[in-house]
N, C-alpha and C positions, 0 to 999 in steps of 0.2 A: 504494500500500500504506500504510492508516493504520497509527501505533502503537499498540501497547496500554497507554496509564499507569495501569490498574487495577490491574496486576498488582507484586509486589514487586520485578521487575525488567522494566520497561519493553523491550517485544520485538513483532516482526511475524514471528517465525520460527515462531508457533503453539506456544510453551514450553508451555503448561501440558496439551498434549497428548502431552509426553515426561515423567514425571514423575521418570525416576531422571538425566535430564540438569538437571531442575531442579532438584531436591535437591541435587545434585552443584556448579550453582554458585551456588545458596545457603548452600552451607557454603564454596564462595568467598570470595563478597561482604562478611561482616564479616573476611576479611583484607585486603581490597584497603580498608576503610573505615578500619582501622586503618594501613594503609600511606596513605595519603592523609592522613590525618593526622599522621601523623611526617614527611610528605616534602612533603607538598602546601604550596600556598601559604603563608605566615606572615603571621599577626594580620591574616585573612579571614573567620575564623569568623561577628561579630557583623556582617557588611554583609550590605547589600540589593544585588544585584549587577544591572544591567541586560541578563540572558544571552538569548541565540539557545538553544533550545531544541527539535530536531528533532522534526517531528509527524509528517511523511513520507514517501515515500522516493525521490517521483518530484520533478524538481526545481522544478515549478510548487507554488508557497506549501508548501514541505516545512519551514517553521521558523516558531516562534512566537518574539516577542521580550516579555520581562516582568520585573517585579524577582523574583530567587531570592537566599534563603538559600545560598550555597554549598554547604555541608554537607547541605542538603537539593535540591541537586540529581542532577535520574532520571537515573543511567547506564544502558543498556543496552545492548540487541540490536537493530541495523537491514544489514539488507540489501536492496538494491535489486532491483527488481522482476526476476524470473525469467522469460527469454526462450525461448518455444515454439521448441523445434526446434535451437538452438543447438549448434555444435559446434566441435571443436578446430579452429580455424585458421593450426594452423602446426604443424611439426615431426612427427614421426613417423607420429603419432596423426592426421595434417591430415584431416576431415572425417567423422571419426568423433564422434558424439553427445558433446558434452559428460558428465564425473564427475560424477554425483549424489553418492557415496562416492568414497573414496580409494583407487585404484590398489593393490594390494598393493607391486607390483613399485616403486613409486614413494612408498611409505610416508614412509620416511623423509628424503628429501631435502623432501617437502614438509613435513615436521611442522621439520624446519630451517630453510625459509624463513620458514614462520609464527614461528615463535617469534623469527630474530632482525628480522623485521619488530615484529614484538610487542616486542622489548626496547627500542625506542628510543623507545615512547610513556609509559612510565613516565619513563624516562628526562630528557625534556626537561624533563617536568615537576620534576624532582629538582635538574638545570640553574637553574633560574628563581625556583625557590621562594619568594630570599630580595629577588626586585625588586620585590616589590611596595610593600615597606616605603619606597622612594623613588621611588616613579610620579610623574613630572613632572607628572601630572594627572587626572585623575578620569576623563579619555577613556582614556587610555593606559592606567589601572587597571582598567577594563573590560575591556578588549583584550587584555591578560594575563590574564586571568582565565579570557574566552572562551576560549584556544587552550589554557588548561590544563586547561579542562572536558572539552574535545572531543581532546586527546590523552588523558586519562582513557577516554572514552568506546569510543578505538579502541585501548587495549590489552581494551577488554570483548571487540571483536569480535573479536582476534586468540584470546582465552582461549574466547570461544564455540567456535570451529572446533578446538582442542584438546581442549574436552573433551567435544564432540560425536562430533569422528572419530576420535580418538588413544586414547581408553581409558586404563589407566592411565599408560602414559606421557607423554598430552598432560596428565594432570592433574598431575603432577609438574614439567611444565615450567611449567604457567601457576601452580604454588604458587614455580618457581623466579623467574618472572619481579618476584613481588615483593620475593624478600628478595637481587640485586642492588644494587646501589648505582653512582650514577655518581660517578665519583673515586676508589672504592674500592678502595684497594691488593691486599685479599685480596680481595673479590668483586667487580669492576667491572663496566659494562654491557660489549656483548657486541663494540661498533662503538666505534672512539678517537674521533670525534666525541663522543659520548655523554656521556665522560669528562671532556672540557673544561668548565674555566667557565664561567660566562658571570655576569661580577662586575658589570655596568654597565647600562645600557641602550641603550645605543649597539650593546655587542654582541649584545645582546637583538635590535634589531633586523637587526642583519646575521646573526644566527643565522636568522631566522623567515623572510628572502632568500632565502638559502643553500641551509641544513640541509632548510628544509620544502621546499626545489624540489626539493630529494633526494628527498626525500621522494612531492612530484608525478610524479616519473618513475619511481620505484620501484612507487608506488601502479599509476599506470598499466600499467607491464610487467606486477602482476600480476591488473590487473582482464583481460585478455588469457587469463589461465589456463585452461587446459581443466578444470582443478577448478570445475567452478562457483560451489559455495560462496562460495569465496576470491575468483573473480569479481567477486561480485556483493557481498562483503564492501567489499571496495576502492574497487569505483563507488562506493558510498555514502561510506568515507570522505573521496574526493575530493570531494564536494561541501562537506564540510567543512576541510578543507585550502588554500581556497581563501583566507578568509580570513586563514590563518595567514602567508601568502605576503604577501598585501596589508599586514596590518599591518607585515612587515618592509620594502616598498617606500616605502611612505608613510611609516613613521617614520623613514628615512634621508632620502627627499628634506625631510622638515620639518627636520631637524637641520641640514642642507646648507642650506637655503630662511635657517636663524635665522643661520645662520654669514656669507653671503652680505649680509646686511642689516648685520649690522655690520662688514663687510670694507668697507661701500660707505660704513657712516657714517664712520668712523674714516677712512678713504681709505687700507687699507694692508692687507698679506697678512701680515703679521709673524705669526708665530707668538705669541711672546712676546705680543705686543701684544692678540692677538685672546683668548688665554688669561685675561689681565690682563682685558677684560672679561665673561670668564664665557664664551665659544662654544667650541667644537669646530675649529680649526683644520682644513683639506681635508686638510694631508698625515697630521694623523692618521687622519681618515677614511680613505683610501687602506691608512693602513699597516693598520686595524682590517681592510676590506676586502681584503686579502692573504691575511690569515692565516685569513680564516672561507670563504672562495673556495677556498684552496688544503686547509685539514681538507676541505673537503665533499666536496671532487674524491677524496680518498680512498676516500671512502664506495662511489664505483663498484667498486673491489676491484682487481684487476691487469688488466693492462694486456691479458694473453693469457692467459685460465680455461679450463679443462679444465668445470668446475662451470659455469660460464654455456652453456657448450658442453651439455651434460648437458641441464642445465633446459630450454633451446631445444625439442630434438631431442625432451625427453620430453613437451612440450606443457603444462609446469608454471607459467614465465615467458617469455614474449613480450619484443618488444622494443615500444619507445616510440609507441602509435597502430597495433600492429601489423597490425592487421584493415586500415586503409587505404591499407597500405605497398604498391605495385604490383610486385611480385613471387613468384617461387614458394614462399615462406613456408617453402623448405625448407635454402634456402641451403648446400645441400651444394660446389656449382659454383662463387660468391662469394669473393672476396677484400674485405679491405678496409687501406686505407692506415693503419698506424701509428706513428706519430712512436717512433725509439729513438736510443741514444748510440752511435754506431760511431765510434773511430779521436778522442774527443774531441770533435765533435762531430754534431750533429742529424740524423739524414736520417729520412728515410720506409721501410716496410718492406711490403710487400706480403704478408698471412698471412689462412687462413682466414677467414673472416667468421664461422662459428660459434667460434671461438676467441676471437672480439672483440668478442663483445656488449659486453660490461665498457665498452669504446673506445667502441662505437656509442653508448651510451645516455648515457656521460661525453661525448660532443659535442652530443648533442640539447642536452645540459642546459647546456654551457659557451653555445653559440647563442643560448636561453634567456634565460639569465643575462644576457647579453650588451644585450639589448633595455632590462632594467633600469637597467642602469647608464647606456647610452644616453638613457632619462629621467631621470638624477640629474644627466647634463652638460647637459641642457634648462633647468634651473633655474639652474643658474650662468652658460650660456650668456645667459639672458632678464635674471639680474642685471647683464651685461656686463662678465662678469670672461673672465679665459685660461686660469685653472686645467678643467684633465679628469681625471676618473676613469677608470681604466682595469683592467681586470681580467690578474689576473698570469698570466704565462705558465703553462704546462700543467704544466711540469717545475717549477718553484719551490715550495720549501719540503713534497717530498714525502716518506711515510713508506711508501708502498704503491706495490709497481711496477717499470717497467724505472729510473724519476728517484731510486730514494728512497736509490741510492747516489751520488747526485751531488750537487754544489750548483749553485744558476742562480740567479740577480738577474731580477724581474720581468719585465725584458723579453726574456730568455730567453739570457742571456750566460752560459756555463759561468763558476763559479768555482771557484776554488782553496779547500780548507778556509781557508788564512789569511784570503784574501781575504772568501770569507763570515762571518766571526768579526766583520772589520774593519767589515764594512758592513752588519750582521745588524740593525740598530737602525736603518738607514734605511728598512729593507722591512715589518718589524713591529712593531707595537706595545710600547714600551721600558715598562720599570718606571718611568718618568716619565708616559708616556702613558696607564697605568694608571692612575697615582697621580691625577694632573688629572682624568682622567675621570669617576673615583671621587668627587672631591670637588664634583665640581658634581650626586652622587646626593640631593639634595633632595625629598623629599616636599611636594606639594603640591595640597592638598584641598578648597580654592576653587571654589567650582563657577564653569565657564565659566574661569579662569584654569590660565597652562602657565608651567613650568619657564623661565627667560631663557635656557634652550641649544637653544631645539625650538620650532619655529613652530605655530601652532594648526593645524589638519587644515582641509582647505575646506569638508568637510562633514560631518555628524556621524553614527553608525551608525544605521542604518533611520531615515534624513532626520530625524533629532532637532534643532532648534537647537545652536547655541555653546555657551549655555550649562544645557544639560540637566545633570541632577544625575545621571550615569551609576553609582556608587556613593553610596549611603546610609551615611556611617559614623556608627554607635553612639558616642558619648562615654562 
């Protein structure tokens, strides 16, 4: 399916064959252009920016790569190609025809997943805004850039399918989805993730880890949906979400990769020492790595949902790959093991499986996750140090849940409130940690040259050399 870029909003959905849908989000589009502007990136306007640019939708040569004006890049409408015959495969509805339209009887919980799927892509970008102003490097600035275009892009798709199916209520929410704010006391986004900062780049990249694997697994439960739409919405943005994940993998093993090299010059782990010359000490990493590991894991909701239960059963959201899972896609019969606190401490609990999607899809992704860091201890390992990464226990530092009345120490030790107080600054990132981190945020716009805290990438986006000029900045 090519795109359309004739048109004033870039689309394969046949817009200009609906014409009170397109009217509708062209009196949209200059608020979302006005919001992009108050939230979107800082002092990007005058670059030439080196962007990926979807042309479409199937994933052989579906992106074009070329210099863009940011401000004059096409957002649109893409949804991946539409499969003959296709039908619900799972829950209630299992093997009946795929939704062209929305369910009556199922209106409203799906106009609530779209939307707070929809609220976390403004979102990140609100998150980020202000890192651009110290990008270690003109690669790194790129790459920020990209994943702020392309989460722009997918709240278009989330606002498509509102104000496609929802009438006036979907238009209400995708005018709510812009005036939001993440951090915002009186109107915050919708998910606590959302809400955090992300002041550094270090966190930057443990967020884009994390947050966007959330976000992979979310994406996929609802490319699963028997709404097709929404289906076929999601496959496409997962092909863009792809790189959002990599940039956060790559840019922690470079950080790790620069830290490593001067742990081996110096011949010493000292914190102090390593700080004194400009790197990222591991234990901060770790602590940074705690605390964006353990926000994400919130993201999957509780532990036992009535509402995961719901969505299942109404063939709205699937679980993770769920078309390949080998079973009866009904799971009524199913139990599944869930970790809780009995009696002080930890056992297992044997409960519904459709109660415990929430659990199932929070382990796909812990598993995951898991692989990752797996290759961040490859680089330290191959440096021939002993320091390991380790991702924190399930229950540590939770606000959603059976954990989020307890306290645990990473490797899953119940504490005492004193006790966590005492030792709360060894597991997360301290107001010192901040502070340091913050101050090696240096701008640097050298073509081919990177930040002294962050190793150069091995290789450069769509096989460019080292030292490509990935941003054009205006003087």
């Amino acid at each position: 399916m090519s795109i359309d870029y004739s048109q004033r909003i870039p689309n394969n959905v046949d817009l200009a064959q609906d014409l009170a849908l397109q009217r509708a989000l062209e009196h949209w589009q200059p608020h979302y252009i006005d919001w992009w502007r108050e939230m979107g990136p800082v002092a990007a306007g005058g670059y030439e920016i080196y962007l990926r640019t979807a042309v479409g939708a199937d994933a052989q040569g579906w992106a074009h790569f070329d210099f863009v004006h940011m401000p004059e890049y096409r957002w649109g409408i893409f949804l991946s190609p539409r499969v003959d015959g296709r039908t619900v495969n799972f829950g209630e509805h299992k093997g009946e025809p795929a939704w062209q339209d929305v369910p009556g009887e199922h209106r409203a919980n799906l106009r609530r997943i779209i939307v707070t799927q929809g609220d976390t892509e403004p979102a990140s970008v609100e998150q980020q805004r202000h890192l651009g102003a110290v990008a270690p490097s003109l690669y790194d600035l790129r790459n920020l850039f990209q994943v702020n275009v392309e989460e722009g892009r997918h709240l278009w798709a989330m606002v498509y399918l509102l104000h496609k199916y929802f009438g006036r209520d979907g238009r209400e929410e995708a005018g709510a989805l812009l005036e939001r704010r993440s951090g915002d006391r009186n109107n915050p986004r919708i998910l606590g993730a959302f809400n955090e900062a992300t002041p550094d780049w270090l966190a930057y990249f443990m967020f884009t880890y994390f947050t966007d694997r959330d976000g992979k697994f979310q994406l996929n439960a609802l490319a699963e949906s028997g709404f097709d739409p929404l289906a076929r919405t999601t496959r496409f943005m997962l092909m863009e979400e792809a790189h959002h994940m990599f940039v956060g993998e790559a840019g922690v093993a470079r950080v790790i990769q620069r830290t490593c090299e001067v742990m081996n010059q110096l011949k010493t782990d000292d914190p102090a020492q390593l700080r004194a010359a400009g790197v990222i000490d591991l234990p901060t990493i770790q602590r940074y790595l705690n605390f964006h590991c353990s926000v994400t894991i919130d993201l999957f909701g509780a532990d036992e949902s009535s509402n995961a239960a719901t969505f299942f059963n109404a063939g709205l959201k699937g679980r993770f790959e769920e078309s390949k899972r080998d079973d009866d896609h009904l799971l009524r019969e199913r139990t599944y093991p869930v970790l809780a606190v009995h009696d002080g401490a930890f056992a297992e609990r044997e409960v519904p499986m459709l109660n415990a999607l929430n659990e199932v899809l929070r382990d796909d992704f812990i598993r995951d996750s898991i692989g990752g860091v797996g290759r961040w201890n490859k680089v330290i390992e191959r440096a021939g140090l002993d320091y390991r990464l380790t991702l924190p226990h399930v229950a540590f530092f939770r606000h959603i849940g059976e954990f989020s009345s307890i306290h645990a120490d990473p490797g899953g030790t119940i504490l005492s409130a004193v006790e966590w107080d005492r030792a709360r600054e060894k597991y997360l990132p301290s107001l010192d940690d901040n502070l340091y981190v913050t101050s090696l945020m240096r701008p640097v716009h050298e073509t081919g040259k990177f930040a002294g805290w962050i190793a150069p990438p091995k290789t450069g986006i769509d096989n460019k050399p080292g030292n490509f000029e990935y941003v054009k900045i205006e003087d």
